[in-house]
C-alpha positions as CSV (number, residue, x, y, z in Angstrom):
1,X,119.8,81.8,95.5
2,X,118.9,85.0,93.0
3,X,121.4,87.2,94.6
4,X,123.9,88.5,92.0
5,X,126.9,90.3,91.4
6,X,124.8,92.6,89.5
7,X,123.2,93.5,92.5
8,X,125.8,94.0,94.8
9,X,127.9,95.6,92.7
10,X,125.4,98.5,93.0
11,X,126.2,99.2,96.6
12,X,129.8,100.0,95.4
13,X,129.0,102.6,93.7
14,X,125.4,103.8,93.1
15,X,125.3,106.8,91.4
16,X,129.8,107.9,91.7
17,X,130.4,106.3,88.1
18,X,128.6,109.0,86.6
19,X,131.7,111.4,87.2
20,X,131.7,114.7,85.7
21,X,133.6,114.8,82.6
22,X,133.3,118.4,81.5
23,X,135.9,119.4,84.9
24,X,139.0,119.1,82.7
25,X,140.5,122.2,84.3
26,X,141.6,120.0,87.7
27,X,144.6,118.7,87.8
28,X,144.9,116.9,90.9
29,X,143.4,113.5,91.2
30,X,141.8,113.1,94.6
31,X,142.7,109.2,95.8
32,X,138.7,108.7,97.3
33,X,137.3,109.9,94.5
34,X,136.1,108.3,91.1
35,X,137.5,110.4,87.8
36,X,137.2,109.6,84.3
37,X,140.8,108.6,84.5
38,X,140.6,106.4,86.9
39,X,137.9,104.9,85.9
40,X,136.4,102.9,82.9
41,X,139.7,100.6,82.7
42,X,138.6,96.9,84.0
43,X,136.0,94.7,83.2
44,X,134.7,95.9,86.6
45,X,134.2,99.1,86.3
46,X,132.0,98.6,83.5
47,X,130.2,95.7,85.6
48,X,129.7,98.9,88.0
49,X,128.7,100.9,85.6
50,X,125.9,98.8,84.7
51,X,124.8,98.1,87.8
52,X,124.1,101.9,88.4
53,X,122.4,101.8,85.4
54,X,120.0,98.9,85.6
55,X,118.8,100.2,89.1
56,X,117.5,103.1,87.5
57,X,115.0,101.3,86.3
58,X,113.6,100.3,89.7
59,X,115.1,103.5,92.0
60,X,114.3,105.4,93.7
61,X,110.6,104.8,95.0
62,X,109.0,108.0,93.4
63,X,110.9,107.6,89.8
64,X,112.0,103.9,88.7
65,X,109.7,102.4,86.2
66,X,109.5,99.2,88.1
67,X,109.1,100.1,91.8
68,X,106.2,102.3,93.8
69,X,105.4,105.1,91.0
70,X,106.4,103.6,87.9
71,X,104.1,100.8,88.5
72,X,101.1,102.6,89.6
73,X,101.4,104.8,86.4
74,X,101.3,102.1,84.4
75,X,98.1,100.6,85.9
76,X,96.2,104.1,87.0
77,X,95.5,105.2,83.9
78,X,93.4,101.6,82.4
79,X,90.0,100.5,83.4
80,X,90.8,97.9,85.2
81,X,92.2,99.3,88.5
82,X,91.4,102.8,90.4
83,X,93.5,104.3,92.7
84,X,92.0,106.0,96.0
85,X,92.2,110.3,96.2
86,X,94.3,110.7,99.4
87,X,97.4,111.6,97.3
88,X,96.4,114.2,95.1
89,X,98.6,114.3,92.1
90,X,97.5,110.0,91.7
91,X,94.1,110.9,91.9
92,X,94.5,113.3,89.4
93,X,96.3,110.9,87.0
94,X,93.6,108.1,87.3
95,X,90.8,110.7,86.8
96,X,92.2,111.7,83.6
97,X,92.8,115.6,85.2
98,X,95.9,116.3,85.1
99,X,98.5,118.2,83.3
100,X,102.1,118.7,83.0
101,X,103.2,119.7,86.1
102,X,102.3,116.5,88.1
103,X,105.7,115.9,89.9
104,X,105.6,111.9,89.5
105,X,105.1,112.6,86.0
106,X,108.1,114.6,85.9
107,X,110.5,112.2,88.1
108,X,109.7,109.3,85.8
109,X,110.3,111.1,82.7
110,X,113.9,112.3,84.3
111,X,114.9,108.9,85.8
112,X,114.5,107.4,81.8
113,X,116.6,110.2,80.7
114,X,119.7,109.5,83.7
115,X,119.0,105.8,82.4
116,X,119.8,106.5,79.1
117,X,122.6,109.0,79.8
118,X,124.5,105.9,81.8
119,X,124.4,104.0,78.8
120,X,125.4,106.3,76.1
121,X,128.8,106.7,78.9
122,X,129.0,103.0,78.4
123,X,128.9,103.2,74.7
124,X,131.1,106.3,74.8
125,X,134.0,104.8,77.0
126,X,133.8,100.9,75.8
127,X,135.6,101.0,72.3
128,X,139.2,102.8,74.1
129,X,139.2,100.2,77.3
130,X,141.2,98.3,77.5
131,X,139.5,95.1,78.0
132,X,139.0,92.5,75.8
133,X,137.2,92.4,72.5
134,X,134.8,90.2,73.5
135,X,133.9,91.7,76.5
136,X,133.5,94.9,74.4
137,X,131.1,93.5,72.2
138,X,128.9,92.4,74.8
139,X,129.2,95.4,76.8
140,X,127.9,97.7,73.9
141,X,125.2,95.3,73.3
142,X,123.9,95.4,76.6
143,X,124.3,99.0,76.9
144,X,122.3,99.1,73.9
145,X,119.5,97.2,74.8
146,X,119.4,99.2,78.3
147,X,119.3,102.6,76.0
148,X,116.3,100.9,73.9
149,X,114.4,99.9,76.7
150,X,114.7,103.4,78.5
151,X,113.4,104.8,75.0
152,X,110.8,102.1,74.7
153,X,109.1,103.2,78.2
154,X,109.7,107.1,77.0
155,X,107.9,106.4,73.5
156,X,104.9,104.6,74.5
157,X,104.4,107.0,77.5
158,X,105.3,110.2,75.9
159,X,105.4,109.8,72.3
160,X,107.8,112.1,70.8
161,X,110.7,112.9,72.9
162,X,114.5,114.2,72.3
163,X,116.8,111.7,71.2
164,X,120.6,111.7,73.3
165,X,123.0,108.5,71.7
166,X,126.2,110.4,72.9
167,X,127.6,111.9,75.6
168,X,127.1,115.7,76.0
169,X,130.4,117.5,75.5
170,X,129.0,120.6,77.0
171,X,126.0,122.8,78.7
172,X,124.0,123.4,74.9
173,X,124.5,119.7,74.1
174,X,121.7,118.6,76.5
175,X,119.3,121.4,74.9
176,X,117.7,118.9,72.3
177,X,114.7,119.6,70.5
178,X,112.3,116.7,70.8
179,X,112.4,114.1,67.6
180,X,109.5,112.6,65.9
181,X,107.4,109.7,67.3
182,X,108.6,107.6,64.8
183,X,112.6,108.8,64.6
184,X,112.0,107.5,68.7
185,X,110.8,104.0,67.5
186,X,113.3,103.8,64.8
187,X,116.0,104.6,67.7
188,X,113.9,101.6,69.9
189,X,114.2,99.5,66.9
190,X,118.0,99.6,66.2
191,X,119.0,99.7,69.8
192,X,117.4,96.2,70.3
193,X,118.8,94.3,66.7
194,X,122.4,95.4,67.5
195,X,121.8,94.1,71.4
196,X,120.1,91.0,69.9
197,X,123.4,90.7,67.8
198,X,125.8,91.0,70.4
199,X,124.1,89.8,73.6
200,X,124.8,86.3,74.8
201,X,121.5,83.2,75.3
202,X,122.7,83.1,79.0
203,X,124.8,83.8,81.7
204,X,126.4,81.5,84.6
205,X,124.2,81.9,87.5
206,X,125.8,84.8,89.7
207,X,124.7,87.5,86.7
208,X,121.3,86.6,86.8
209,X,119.5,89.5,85.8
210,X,121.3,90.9,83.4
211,X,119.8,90.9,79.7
212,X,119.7,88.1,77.2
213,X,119.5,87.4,73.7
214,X,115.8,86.2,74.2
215,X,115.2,89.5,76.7
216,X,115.9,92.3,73.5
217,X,114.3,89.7,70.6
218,X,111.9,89.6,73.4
219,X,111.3,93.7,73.3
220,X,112.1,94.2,69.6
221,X,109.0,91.6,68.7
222,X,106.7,93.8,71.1
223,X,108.3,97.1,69.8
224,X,107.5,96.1,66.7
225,X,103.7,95.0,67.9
226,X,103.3,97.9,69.3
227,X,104.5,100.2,66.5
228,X,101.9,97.8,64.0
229,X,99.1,100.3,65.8
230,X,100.3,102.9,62.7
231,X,102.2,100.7,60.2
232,X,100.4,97.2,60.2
233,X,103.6,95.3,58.0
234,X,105.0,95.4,61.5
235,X,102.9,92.9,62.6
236,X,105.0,90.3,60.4
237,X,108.0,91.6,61.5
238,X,106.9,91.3,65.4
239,X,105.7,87.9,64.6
240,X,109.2,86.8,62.9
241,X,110.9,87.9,66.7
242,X,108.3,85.8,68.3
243,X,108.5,82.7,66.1
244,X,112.4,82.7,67.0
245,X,112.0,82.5,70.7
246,X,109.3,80.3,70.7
247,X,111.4,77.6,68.3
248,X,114.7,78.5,70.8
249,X,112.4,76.0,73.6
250,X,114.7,78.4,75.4
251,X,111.3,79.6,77.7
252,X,108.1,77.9,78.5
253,X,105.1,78.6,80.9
254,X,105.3,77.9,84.1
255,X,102.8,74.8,85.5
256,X,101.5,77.7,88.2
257,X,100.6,80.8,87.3
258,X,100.8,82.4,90.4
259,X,104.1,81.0,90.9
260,X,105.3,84.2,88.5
261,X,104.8,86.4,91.6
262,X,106.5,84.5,94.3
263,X,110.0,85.1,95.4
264,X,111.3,81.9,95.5
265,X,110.2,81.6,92.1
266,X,111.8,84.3,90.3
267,X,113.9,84.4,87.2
268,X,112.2,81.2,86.0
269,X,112.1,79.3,82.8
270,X,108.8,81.9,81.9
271,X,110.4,85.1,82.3
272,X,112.7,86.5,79.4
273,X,113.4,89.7,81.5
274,X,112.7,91.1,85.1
275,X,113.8,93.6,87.5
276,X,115.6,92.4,90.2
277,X,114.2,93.0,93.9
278,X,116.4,91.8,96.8
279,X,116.4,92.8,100.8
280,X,119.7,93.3,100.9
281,X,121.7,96.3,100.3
282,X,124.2,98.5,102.8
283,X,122.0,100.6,104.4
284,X,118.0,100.5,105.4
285,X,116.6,103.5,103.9
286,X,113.6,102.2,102.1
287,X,112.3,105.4,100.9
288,X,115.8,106.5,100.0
289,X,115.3,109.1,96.8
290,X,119.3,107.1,95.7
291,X,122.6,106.2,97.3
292,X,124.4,103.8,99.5
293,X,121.7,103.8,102.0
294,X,119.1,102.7,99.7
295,X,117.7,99.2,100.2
296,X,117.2,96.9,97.1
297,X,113.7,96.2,97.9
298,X,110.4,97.2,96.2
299,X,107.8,99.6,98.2
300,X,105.2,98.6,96.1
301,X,103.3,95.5,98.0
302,X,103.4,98.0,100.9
303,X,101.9,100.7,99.3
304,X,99.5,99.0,97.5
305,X,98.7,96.1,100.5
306,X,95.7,96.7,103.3
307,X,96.1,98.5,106.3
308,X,95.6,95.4,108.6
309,X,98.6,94.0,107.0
310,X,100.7,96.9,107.2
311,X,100.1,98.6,104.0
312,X,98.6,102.0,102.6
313,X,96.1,100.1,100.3
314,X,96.5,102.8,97.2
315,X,95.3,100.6,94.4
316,X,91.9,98.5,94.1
317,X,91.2,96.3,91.6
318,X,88.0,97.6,89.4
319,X,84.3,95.4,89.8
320,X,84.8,95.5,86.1
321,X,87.9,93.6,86.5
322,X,86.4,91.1,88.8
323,X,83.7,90.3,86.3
324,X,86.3,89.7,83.8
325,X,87.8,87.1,85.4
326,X,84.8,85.1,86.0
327,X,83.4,84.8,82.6
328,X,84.4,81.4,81.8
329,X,84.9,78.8,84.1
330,X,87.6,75.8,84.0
331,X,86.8,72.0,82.6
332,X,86.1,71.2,86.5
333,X,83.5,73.9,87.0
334,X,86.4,76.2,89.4
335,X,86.9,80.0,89.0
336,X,90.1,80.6,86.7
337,X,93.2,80.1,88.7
338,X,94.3,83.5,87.4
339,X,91.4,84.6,89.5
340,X,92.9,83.3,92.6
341,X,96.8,84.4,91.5
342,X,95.5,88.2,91.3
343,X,92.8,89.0,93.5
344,X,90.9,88.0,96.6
345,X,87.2,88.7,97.2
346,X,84.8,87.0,100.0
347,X,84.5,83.9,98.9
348,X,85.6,80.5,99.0
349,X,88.1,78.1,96.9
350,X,87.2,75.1,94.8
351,X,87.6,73.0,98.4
352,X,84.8,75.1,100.2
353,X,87.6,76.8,102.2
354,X,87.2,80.2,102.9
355,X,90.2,82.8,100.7
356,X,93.3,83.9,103.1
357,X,94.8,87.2,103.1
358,X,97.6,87.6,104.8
359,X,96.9,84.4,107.2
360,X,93.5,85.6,107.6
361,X,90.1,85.0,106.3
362,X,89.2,87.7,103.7
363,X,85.9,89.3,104.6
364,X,84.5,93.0,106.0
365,X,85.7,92.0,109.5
366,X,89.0,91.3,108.8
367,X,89.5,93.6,106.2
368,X,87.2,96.4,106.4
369,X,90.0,99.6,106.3
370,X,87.7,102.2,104.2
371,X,84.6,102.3,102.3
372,X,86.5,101.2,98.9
373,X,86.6,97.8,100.6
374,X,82.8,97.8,100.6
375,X,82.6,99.7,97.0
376,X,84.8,97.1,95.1
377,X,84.3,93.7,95.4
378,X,88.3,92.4,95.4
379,X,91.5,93.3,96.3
380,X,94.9,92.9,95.1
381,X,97.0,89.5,95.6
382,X,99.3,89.5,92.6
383,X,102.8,91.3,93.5
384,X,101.7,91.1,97.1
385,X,103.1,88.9,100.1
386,X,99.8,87.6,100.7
387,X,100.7,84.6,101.7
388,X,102.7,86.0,104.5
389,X,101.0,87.9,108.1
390,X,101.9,91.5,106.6
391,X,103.9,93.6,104.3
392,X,106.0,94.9,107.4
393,X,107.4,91.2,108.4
394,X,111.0,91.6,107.1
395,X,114.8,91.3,108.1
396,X,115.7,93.9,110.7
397,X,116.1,97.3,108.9
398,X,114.1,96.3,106.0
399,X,110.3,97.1,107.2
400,X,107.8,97.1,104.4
401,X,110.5,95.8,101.7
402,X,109.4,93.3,99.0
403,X,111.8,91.4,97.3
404,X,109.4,90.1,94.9
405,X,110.7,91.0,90.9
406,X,108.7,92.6,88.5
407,X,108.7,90.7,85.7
408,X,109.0,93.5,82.7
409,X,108.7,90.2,80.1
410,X,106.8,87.1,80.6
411,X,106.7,84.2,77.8
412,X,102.8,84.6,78.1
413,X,103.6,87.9,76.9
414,X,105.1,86.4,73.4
415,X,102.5,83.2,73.0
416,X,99.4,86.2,73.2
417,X,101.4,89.0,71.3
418,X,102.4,86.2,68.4
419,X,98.5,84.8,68.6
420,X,97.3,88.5,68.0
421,X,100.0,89.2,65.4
422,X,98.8,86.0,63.5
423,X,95.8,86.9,63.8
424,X,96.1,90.5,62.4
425,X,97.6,89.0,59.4
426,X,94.9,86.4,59.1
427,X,96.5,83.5,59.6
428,X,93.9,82.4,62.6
429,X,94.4,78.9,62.2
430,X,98.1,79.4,63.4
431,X,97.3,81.8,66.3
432,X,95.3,79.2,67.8
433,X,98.3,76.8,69.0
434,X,100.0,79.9,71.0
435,X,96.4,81.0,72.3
436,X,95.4,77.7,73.7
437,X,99.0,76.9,75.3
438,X,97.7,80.1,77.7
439,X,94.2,78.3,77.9
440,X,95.5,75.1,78.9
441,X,97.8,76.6,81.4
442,X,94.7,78.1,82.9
443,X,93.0,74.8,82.6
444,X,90.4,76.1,79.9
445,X,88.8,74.2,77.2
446,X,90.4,74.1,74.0
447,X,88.9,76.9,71.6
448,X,86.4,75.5,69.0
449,X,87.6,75.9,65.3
450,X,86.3,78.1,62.9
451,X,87.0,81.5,65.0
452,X,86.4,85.0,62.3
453,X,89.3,87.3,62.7
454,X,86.7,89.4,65.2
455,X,85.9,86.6,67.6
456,X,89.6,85.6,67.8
457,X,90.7,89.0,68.6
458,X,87.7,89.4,71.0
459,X,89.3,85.7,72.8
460,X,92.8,87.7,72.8
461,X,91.7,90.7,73.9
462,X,89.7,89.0,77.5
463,X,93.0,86.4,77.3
464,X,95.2,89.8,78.0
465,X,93.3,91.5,80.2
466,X,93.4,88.3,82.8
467,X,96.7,86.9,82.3
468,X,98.5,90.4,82.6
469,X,96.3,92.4,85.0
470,X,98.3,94.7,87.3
471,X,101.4,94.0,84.9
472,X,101.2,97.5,83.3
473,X,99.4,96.4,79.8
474,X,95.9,97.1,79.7
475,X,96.2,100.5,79.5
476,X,98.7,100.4,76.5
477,X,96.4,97.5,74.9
478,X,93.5,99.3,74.9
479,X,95.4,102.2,72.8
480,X,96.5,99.8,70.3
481,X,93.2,98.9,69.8
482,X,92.0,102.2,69.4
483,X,89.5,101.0,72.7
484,X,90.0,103.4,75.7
485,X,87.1,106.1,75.0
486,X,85.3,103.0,74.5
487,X,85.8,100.8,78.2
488,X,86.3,104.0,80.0
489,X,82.8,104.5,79.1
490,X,82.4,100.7,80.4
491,X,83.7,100.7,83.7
492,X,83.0,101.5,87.1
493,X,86.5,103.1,87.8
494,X,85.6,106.5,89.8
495,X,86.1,109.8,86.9
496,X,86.6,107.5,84.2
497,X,84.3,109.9,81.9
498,X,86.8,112.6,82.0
499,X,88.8,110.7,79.4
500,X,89.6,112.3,76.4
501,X,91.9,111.6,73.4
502,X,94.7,113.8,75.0
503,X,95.2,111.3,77.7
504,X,96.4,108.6,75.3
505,X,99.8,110.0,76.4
506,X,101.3,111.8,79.0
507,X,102.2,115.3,78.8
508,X,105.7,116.1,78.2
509,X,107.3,118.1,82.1
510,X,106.6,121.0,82.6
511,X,109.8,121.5,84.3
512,X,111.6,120.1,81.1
513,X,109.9,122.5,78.9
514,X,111.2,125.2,81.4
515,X,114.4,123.8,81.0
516,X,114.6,123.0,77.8
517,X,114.6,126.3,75.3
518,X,114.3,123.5,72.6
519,X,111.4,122.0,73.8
520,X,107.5,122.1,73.2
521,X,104.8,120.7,74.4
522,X,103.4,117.5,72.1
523,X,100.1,118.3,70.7
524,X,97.1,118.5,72.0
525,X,98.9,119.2,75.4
């Protein structure tokens, strides 16, 4: 079972631990109702606490970084995926045309923010509870590496942002001015040591979910990969993280790739950290903005699935990405089983049998919903219930709910990022034992010796773009690699010519700035 207390814990209070401290003028304490004296004084209500907190990262539908909008910003915006133009403001966001007042944009900026204001409550009540010192020690590291993760998704995203590690006392205090891109990565950087420090290797199996050791060495290795794109001594660094988790034999690949993306596989020996999805919850309000009557399922296989299976089929994957996975064939002659994991086309399997989606055989017949189907060649199986005779099928109440988890970090994620790091350092002969462990696992020849520092990067670079498609990296890779004028101009994605350098990040709200007296508008925005 992956249910956890973590989970549940969220239906007993969803957002009510957030009370408002700045009310110090009542005096009366109304029994039904949470107060900062009343609360904050067991081991529980911090175990609340962080349950409201981790579900902002996948609630509600239109905000969390890991359900409906969160992923299809992440994976809009590369050339590997396009996204159809019924909803305007997506549309916009793919094409690279819009600005700063795109509501999603907005929501997702905000819910990072409430995300980070839960923690720094954390951090602010923890030290005076009166709990034990071990429990606060772990309780300010995991509150810590919540904070750094909220300002790792705002810094890659938005670049330079304001900076909150307190509490605001009052109304002026949330007026911040917007730090540097680097004073953001710096704050990313010491969140995640002193949750490394503090957080434990595991947990018994009802707090599943909850962050590890591995899950912030995990994020402070790629922080510091990704912050090598302007400082390239931070490749060592990143690669110092990795080495560490890969010597723990704490994680390992799974024999199945596509067994990453099944339910009954989640929180397995490959993932380091993942949101947790269930169908459970005390109400049945999927599309429930937050509250008590939210379900604890993800929206996204229904919004992205087919209309004949029940779904809104939002997302395509791009011909360009289909090629990609068909450039080098297994030891037995078969298509990559990546391929098979992540998309389904009209074709057959390695046994002559004709693909199923969704019980069915995929073709134009069955699956023939709008002329996209005829325009790209594949659509989407990773994340989706494919398996299954719709995205609708569910317990009663729960209609279109997937309790698939996203997995945020995969150990496929370390073995390429510490293969790419090695490489950048030019120590190719040791990036090719973490590249071929991925090759092997997707039953590819070894790689001949002698790879240049170009030809191994072009290896990592295809290796990437097929192990983590519709994962939310190829976007963010190709900025590291100073590629995405470059592939935009190689694709087949519908308005990818409208890139320009501006779109590298998102502009900051408009509604923010409006907001904010403090705050401007990052450059060229």
């Amino acid at each position: 079972m992956k249910k956890s207390k973590i989970l549940v814990l969220i239906f007993l209070i969803a957002c009510a631990v957030i009370p408002n401290s700045c009310q110090k003028e009542l005096q009366l304490s109304n029994p039904n109702q949470f107060t900062t004296d009343l609360f904050w004084k067991t081991d529980n209500d911090f175990l609340s606490a962080f349950a409201a907190t981790y579900k902002t990262f996948g609630a509600p539908w239109d905000g969390g970084y890991w359900n409906n909008k969160g992923i299809e910003i992440q994976n809009c915006r590369g050339d590997d995926m396009f996204m159809r133009n019924d909803v305007a403001e997506w549309y916009l966001i793919q094409s690279f045309l819009n600005d700063a007042t795109q509501p999603v944009i907005g929501n997702l900026f905000n819910r990072l923010y409430i995300g980070i204001f839960r923690t720094n409550q954390i951090l602010d009540k923890v030290d005076g509870a009166p709990i034990s010192a071990a429990s606060k020690k772990q309780y300010a590291a995991e509150a810590k590496f919540l904070r750094g993760l909220n300002y790792f998704y705002l810094v890659i995203n938005w670049g330079a942002v304001p900076i909150h590690t307190t509490v605001p006392g009052q109304r002026n205090d949330y007026y911040q001015a917007k730090s540097t891109r680097d004073e953001v990565w710096k704050q990313v950087f010491q969140d995640l040591k002193d949750a490394k420090a503090g957080l434990p290797d595991a947990y018994s199996s009802e707090w599943v979910g909850r962050a590890t050791k591995g899950a912030a060495s995990g994020f402070l290795g790629k922080a510091y990969f990704y912050y090598a794109q302007f400082d390239p001594s931070y490749f060592a660094l990143a690669q110092a993280e990795f080495a560490e988790i890969i010597a723990s034999n704490k994680y390992q690949l799974l024999q199945n790739y596509g067994d990453n993306f099944r339910p009954e596989f989640d929180n397995n020996v490959e993932s380091l950290f993942e949101y947790q999805f269930q169908k459970v919850g005390t109400g049945t309000v999927n599309w429930k903005d937050d509250g008590l009557d939210q379900s604890l399922g993800s929206v996204t296989a229904k919004e992205l699935g087919p209309a004949e299976a029940g779904g809104w089929y939002e997302m395509y994957p791009t011909n360009k990405m289909f090629d990609e996975f068909q450039k080098e064939k297994t030891i037995t002659g078969d298509y990559d089983p990546r391929m098979y994991a992540s998309v389904v086309w009209d074709g057959k399997d390695a046994n002559g049998d004709t693909l199923k989606y969704y019980t069915k055989n995929y073709n134009l017949t069955n699956f023939a919903q709008t002329s996209y189907t005829v325009k790209f060649k594949c659509r989407l199986r990773k994340y989706q219930n494919w398996w299954g005779a719709n995205e609708t099928s569910a317990p009663a109440g729960f209609d279109g709910v997937s309790e698939i988890d996203e997995k945020c970090l995969r150990y496929a994620d370390i073995l390429l990022m510490s293969a790419e790091a090695l490489t950048m350092e030019n120590k190719i002969d040791s990036a090719y034992t973490p590249l071929n462990q991925i090759r092997a696992r997707a039953n590819l020849a070894p790689l001949a010796a002698g790879f240049t520092q170009d030809q191994m990067m072009t290896e990592i670079r295809h290796q990437r773009m097929i192990e983590f498609f519709r994962e939310g990296q190829r976007f963010y890779d190709l900025r590291r690699w100073g590629l995405l004028a470059t592939e935009m101009a190689n694709t087949d994605k519908e308005n990818s010519d409208n890139y320009q350098t501006k779109y590298e990040y998102l502009p900051l709200p408009q509604k923010e700035i409006d907001a904010n007296p403090n705050l401007t508008q990052n450059p060229p925005w």
